[in-house]
Steps between C-alpha positions, in 0.01 A plus 500: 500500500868537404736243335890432478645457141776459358654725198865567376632301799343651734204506738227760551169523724210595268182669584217572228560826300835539639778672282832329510860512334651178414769393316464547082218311363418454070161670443382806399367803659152447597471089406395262809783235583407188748789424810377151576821411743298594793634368814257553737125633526450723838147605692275342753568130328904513401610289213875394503621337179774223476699619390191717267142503579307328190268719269552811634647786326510888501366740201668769435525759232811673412498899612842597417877429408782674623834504597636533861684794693882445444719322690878566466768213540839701549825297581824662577819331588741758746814593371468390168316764296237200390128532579177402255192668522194280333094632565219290485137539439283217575186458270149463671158416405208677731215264519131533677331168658151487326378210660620167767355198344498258796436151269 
């Protein structure tokens, strides 16, 4: 069984005891969150939510924060000695799917 939900403004296909990187979430290390904007429940008997399925939700439990690799934004304008270099490291939160609770 598998399930789409929604975090950060994005979407992601779940699986139980997957590990995955959203964007940063409050919590800490080791505490079990709930992500109850689930979209859609997958398997033999699909479940598509309008626009989000009602009672189901995802536990998690935090594994790790971090920050992302860096990402340089360098602009340069020719012929006129001007450029501005700015980096960027987007913060993370690992989490692991403990459980698909169908509702």
């Amino acid at each position: 069984m598998y399930a789409v939900v929604r975090t950060g403004g994005k979407q992601y296909k779940v699986t139980k005891d997957q590990v995955l990187t959203v964007e940063s979430l409050a919590g800490d290390v080791g505490s079990k969150l709930t992500l109850s904007e689930v979209l859609m429940l997958g398997g033999d008997a699909p479940k598509l939510g309008a626009p989000l399925v009602k009672g189901a939700s995802i536990a998690c439990e935090i594994v790790e924060h971090g920050q992302g690799e860096k990402v340089i934004a360098f602009k340069k304008k020719r012929r006129k000695n001007t450029h501005r270099k700015r980096g960027h490291r987007q913060h993370f939160t690992k989490l692991k799917v403990l459980d698909i609770v169908a509702g």
